[in-house]
Short mmCIF file of the C-alpha atoms (twelve columns), coordinates in Angstrom:
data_MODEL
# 
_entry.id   MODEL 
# 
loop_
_atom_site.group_PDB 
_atom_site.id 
_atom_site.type_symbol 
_atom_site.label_atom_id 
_atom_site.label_alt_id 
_atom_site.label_comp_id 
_atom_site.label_asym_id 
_atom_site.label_seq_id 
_atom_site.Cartn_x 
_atom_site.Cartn_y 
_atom_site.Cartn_z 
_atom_site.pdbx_PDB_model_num 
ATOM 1   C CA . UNK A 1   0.000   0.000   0.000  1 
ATOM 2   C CA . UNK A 2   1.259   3.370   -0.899 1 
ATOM 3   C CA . UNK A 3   1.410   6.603   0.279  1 
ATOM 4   C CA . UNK A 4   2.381   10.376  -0.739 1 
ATOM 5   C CA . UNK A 5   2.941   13.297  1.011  1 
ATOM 6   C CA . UNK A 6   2.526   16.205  -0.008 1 
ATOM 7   C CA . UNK A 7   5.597   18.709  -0.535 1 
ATOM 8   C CA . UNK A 8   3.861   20.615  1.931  1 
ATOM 9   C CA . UNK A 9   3.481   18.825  4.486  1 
ATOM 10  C CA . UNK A 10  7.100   16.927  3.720  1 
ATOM 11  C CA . UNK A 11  8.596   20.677  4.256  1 
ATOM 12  C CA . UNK A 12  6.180   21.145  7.440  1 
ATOM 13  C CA . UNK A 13  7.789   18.299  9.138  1 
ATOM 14  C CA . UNK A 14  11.720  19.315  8.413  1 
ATOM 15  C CA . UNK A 15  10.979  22.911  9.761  1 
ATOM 16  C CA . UNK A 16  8.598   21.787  12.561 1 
ATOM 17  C CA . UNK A 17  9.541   17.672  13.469 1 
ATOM 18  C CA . UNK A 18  5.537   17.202  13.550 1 
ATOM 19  C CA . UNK A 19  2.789   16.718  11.158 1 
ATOM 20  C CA . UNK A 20  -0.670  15.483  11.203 1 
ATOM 21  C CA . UNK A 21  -1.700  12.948  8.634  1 
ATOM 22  C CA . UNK A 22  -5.844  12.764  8.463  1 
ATOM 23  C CA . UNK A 23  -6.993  9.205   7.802  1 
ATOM 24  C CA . UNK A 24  -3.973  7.493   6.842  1 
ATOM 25  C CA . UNK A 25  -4.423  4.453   8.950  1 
ATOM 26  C CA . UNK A 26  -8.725  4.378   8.755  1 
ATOM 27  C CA . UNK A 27  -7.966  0.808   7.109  1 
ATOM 28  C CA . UNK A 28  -5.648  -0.224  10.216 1 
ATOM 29  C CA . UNK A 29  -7.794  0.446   13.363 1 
ATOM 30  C CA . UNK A 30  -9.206  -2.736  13.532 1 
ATOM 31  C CA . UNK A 31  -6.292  -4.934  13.483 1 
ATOM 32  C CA . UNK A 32  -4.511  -2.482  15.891 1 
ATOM 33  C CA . UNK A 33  -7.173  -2.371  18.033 1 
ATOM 34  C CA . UNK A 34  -7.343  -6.298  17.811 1 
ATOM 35  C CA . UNK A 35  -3.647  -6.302  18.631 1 
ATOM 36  C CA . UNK A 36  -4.002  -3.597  21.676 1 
ATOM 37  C CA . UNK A 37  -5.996  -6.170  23.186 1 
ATOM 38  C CA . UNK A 38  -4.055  -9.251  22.703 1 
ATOM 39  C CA . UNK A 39  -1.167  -7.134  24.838 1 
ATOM 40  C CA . UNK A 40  -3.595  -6.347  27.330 1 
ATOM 41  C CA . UNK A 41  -4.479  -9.659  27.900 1 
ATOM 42  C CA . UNK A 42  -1.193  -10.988 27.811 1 
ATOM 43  C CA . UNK A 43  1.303   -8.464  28.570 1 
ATOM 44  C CA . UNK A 44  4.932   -9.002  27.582 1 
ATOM 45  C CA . UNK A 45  8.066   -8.402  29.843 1 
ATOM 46  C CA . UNK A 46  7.900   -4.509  29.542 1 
ATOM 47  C CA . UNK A 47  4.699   -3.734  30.483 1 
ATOM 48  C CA . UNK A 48  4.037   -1.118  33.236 1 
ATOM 49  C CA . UNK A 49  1.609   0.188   35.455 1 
ATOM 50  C CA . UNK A 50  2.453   3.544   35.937 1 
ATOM 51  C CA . UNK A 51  -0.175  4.241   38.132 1 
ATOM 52  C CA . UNK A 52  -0.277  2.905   41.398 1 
ATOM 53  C CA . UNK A 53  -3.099  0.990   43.141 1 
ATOM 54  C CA . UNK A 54  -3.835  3.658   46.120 1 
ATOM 55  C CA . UNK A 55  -4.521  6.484   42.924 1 
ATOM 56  C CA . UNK A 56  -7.429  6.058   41.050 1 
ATOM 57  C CA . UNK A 57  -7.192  5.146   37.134 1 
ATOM 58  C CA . UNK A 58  -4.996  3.155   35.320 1 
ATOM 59  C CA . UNK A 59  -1.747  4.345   33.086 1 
ATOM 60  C CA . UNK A 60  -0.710  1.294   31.032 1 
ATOM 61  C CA . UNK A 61  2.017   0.898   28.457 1 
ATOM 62  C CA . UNK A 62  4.144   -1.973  26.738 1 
ATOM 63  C CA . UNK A 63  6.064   -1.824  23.932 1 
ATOM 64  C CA . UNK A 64  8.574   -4.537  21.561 1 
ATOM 65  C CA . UNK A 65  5.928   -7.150  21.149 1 
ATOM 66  C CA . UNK A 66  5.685   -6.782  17.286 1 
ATOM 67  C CA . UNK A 67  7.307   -10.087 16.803 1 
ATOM 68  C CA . UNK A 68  4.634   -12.014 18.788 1 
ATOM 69  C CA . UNK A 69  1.504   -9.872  17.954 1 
ATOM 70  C CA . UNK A 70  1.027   -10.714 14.587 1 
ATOM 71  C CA . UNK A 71  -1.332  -7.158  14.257 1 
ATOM 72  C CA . UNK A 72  1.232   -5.143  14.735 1 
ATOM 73  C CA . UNK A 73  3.967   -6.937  12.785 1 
ATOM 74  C CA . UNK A 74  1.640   -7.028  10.007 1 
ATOM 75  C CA . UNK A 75  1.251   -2.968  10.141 1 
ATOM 76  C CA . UNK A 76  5.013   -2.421  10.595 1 
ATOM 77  C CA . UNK A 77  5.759   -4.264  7.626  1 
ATOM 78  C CA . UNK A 78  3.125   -3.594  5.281  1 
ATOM 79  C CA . UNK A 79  1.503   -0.157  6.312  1 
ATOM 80  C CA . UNK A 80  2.350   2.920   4.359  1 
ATOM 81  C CA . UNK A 81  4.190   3.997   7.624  1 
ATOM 82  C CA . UNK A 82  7.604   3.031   6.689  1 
ATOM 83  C CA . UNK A 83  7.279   4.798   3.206  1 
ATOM 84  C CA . UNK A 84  5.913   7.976   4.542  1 
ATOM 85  C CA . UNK A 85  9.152   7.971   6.768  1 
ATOM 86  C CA . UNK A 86  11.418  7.721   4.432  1 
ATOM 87  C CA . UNK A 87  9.333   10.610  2.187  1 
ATOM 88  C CA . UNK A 88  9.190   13.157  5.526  1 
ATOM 89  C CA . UNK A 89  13.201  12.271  6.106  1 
ATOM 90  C CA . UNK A 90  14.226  11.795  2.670  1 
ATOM 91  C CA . UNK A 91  15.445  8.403   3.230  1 
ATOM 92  C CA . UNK A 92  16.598  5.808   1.209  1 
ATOM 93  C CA . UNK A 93  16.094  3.086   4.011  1 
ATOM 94  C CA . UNK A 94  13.616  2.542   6.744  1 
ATOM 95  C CA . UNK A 95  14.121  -0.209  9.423  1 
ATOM 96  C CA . UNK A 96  11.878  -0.707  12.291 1 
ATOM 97  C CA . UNK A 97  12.814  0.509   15.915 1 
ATOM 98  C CA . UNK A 98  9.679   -0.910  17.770 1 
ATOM 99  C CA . UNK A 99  6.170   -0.386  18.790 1 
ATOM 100 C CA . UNK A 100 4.881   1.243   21.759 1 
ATOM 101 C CA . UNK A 101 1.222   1.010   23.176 1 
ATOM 102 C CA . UNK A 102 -0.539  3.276   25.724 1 
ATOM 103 C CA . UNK A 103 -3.718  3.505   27.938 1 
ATOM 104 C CA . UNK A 104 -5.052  5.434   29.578 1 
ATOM 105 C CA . UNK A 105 -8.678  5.346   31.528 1 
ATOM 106 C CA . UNK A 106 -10.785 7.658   32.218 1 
ATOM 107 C CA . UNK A 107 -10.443 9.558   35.481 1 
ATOM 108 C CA . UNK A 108 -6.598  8.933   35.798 1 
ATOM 109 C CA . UNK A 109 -5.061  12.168  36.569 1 
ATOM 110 C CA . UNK A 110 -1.478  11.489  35.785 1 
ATOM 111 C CA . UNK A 111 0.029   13.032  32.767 1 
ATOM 112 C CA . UNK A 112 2.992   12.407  31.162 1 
ATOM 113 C CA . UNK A 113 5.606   14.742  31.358 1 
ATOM 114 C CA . UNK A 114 6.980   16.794  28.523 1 
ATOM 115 C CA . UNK A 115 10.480  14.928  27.109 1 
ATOM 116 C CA . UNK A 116 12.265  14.006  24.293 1 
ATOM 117 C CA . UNK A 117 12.034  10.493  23.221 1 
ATOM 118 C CA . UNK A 118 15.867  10.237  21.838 1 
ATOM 119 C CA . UNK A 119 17.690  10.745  25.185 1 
ATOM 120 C CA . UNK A 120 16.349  7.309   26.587 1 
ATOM 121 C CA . UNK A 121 16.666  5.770   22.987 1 
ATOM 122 C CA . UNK A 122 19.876  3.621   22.110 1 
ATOM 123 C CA . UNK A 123 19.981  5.389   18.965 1 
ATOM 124 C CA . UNK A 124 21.550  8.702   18.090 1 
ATOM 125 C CA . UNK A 125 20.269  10.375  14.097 1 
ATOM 126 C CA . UNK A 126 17.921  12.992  12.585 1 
ATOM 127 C CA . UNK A 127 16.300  10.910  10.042 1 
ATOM 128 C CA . UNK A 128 13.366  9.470   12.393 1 
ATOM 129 C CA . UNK A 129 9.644   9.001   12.180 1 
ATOM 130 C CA . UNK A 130 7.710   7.887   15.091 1 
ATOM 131 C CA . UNK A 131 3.747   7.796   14.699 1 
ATOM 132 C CA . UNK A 132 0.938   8.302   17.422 1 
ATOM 133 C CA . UNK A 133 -2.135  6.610   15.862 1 
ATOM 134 C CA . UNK A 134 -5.592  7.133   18.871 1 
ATOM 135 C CA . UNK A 135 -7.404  3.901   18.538 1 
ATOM 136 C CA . UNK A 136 -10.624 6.120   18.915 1 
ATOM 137 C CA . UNK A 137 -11.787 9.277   18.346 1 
ATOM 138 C CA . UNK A 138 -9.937  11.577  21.243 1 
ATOM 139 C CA . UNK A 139 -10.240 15.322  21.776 1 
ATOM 140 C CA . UNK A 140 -7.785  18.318  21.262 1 
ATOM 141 C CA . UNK A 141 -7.680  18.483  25.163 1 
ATOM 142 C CA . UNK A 142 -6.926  15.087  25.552 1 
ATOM 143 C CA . UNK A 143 -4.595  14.240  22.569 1 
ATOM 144 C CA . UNK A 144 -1.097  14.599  21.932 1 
ATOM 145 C CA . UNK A 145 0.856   17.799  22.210 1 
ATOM 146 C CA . UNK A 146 4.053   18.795  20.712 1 
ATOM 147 C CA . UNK A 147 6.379   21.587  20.901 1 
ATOM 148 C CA . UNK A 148 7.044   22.717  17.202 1 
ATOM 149 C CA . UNK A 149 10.660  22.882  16.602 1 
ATOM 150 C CA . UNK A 150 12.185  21.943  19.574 1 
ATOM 151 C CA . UNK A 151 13.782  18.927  17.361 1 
ATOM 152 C CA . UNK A 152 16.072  21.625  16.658 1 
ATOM 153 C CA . UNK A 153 17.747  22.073  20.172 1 
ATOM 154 C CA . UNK A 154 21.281  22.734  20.470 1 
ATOM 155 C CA . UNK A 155 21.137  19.384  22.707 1 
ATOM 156 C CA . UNK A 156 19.141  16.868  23.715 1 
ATOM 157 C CA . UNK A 157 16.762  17.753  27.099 1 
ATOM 158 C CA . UNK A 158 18.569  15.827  29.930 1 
ATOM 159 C CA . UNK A 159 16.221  12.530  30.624 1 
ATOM 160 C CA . UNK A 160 14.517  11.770  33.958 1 
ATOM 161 C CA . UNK A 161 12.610  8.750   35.964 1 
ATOM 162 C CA . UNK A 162 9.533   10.246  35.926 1 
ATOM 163 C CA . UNK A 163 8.675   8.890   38.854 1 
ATOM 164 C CA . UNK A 164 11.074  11.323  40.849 1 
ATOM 165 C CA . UNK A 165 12.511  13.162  38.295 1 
ATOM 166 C CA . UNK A 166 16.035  12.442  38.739 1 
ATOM 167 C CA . UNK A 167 18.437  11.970  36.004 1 
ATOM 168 C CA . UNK A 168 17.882  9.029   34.222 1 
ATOM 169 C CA . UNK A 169 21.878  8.142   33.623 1 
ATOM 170 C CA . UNK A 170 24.504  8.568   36.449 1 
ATOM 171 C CA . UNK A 171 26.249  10.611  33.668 1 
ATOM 172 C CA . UNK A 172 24.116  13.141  32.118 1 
ATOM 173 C CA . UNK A 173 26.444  15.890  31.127 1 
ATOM 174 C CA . UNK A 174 26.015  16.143  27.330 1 
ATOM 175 C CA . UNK A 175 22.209  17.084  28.194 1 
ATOM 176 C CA . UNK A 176 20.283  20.162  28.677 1 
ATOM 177 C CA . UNK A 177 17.921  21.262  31.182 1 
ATOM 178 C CA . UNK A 178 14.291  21.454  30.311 1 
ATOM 179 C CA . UNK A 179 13.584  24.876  28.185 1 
ATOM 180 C CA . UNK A 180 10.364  27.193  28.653 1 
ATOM 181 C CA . UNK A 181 7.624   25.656  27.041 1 
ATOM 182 C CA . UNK A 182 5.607   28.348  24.774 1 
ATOM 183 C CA . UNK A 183 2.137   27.836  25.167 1 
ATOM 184 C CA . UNK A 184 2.006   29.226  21.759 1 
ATOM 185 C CA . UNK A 185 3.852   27.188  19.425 1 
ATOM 186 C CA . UNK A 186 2.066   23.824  20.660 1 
ATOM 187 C CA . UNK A 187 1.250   21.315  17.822 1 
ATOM 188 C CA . UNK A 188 -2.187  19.868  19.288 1 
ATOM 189 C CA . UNK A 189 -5.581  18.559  17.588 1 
ATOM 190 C CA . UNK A 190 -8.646  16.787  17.808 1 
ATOM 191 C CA . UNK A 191 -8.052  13.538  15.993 1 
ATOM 192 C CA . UNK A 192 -10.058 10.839  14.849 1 
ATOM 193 C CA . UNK A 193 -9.561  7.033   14.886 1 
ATOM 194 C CA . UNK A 194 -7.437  6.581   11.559 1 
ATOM 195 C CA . UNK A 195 -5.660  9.826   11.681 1 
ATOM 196 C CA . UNK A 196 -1.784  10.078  13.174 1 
ATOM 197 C CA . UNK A 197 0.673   12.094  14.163 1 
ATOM 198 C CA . UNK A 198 4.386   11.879  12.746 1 
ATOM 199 C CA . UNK A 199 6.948   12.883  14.937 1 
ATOM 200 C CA . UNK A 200 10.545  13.032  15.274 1 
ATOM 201 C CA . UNK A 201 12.505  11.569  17.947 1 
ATOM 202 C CA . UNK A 202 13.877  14.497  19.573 1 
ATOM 203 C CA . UNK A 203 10.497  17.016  19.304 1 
ATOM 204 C CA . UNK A 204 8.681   17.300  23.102 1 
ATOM 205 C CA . UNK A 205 5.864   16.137  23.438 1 
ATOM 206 C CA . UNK A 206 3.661   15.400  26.397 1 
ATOM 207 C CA . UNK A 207 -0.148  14.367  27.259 1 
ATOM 208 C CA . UNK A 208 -2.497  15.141  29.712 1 
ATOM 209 C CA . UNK A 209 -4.596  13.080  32.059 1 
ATOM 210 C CA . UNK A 210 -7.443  11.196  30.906 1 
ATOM 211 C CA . UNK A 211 -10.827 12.966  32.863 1 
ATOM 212 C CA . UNK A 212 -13.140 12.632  29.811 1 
ATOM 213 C CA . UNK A 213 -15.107 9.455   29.795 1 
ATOM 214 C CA . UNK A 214 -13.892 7.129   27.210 1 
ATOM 215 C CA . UNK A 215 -10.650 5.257   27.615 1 
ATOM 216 C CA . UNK A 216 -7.750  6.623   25.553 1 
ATOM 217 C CA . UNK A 217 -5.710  4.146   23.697 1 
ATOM 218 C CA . UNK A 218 -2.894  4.710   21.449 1 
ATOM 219 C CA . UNK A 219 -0.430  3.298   19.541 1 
ATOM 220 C CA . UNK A 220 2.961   4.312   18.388 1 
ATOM 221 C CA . UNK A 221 5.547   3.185   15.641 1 
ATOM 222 C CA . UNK A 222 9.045   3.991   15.068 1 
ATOM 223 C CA . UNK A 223 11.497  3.928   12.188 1 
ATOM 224 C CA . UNK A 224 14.790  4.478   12.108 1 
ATOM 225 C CA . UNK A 225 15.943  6.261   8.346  1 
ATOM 226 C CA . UNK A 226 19.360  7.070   6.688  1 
ATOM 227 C CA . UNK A 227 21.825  8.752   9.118  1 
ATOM 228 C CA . UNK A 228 20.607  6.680   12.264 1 
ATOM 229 C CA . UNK A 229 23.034  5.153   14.533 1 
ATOM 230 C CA . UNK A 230 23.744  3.449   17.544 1 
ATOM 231 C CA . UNK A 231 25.064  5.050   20.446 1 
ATOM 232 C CA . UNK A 232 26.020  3.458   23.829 1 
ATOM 233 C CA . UNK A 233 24.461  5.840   26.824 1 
ATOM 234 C CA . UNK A 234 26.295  4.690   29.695 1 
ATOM 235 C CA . UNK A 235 23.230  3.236   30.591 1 
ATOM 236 C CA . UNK A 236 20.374  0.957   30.597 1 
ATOM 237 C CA . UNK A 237 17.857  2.550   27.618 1 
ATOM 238 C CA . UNK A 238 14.597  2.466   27.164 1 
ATOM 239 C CA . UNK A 239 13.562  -0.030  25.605 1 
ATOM 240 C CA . UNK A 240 16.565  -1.385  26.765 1 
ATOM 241 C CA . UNK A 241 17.950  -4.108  23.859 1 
ATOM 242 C CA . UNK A 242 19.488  -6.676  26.197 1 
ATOM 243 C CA . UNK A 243 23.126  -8.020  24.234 1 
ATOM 244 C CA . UNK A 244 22.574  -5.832  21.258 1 
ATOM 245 C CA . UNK A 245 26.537  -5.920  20.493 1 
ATOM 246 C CA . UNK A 246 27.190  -2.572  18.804 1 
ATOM 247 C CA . UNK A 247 29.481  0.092   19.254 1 
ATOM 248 C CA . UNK A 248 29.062  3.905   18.832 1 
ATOM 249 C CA . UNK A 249 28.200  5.008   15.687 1 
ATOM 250 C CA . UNK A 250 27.557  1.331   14.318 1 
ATOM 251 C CA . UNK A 251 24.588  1.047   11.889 1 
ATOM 252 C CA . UNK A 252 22.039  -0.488  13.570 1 
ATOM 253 C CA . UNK A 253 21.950  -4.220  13.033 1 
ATOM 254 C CA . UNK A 254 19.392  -5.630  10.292 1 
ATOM 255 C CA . UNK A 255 19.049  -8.756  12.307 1 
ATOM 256 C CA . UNK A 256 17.221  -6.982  15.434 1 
ATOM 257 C CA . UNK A 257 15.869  -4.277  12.893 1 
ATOM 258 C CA . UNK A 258 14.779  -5.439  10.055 1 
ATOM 259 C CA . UNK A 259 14.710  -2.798  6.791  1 
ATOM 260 C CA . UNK A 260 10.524  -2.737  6.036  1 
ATOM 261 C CA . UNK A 261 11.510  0.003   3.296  1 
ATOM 262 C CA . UNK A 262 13.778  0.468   0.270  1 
ATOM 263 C CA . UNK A 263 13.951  2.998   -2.144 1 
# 
């Protein structure tokens, strides 16, 4: 299945690291949703609970179980995402990073914080794509907001547990602390099941609690493009990779990533 974008919004997502793509993924809600629900029911060895049981609600998430949920492998490999990637980054190559899934029901209060998604990442590059696809219609209050631009930091924002905000590495000297967040340059819709929202690794982004009254579900994709690379953090990452074997600015391996996308 193919995709184009349009020079516009190819442009849009250079100068900004976000763009909204209506109804891309209409065709794909069902199997993702049928997916979503094989991981709740069976969670794999990163799930979390990110809520505790004396708050009320329920923040769950789980990501790298493409390989057993057949949904979501099916998606990464033969969606239009990986081509639309390679069109927003002008890549030549797209391999999968991994999947992510998130839910959140309604009256749980927590949000999650605003951060970059590269400092916790084992990867270091500016040709990535990560889509946030709601699994049902969600509101511009409740949906995910990004801070145009901010891709284009001088660093990367130092990471933190976000538990109790310390630093996430022992070592976190080659990051930056959190800037001002304008209130006016936020990238933030109403979106409907189908639509997504590409982003690139190092934009902030955050969301809100959920006190509407539907459940919010959504799930994410990532691709890795042309000039991505691994770099070792000093630390455990997240997801972690147990034994990947790679040194700094290795190209990440094919075996544990496998290239969805050719041009």
């Amino acid at each position: 299945m193919s995709f184009k974008l349009s020079d516009e919004e190819i442009s849009n997502y250079k100068k900004y690291g976000v763009i909204l793509i209506k109804q891309v993924f209409s065709s794909w809600i069902d199997k993702l949703s049928a997916g979503f629900e094989k991981v709740l029911k069976n969670p794999g060895p990163h799930a979390r609970e990110n809520v505790s049981l004396k708050v009320k609600g329920r923040f769950f998430e789980d990501y790298c179980n493409w390989e057993r949920i057949e949904e979501f492998k099916d998606f990464l490999f033969n969606s239009p995402a990986a081509e639309i990637v390679a069109q927003s980054t002008g890549s030549k190559i797209i391999q999968i990073f991994h999947e992510h899934i998130f839910k959140k029901d309604p009256g749980t209060d927590k949000e999650t914080p605003w951060h970059q998604d590269l400092p916790y990442y084992c990867v270091n590059g500016n040709d990535t794509g990560s889509f946030w696809i709601h699994l049902d219609d969600v509101s511009k209050k409740n949906s995910l907001k990004v801070l145009k631009g901010s891709h284009m930091l001088p660093k990367l924002v130092r990471p933190t547990k976000w538990s109790n905000n310390k630093a996430w590495y022992e070592n976190d000297d080659d990051f930056i602390d959190m800037p001002k967040i304008d209130e006016n340059n936020i990238f933030n819709y109403e979106m409907q099941k189908g639509d997504a929202v590409l982003f690139n690794f190092k934009v902030l982004h955050s969301t809100s609690g959920n006190n509407e009254t539907t459940t919010r579900k959504a799930f994410s994709a990532r691709f890795l493009g042309d000039d991505v690379r691994y770099i070792d953090r000093k630390g455990e990452t997240s997801p972690p990779f147990y034994g990947i074997n790679l040194k700094s600015g290795d190209k990440m391996s094919e075996d544990l990533f496998p290239i969805v996308w050719k041009s």
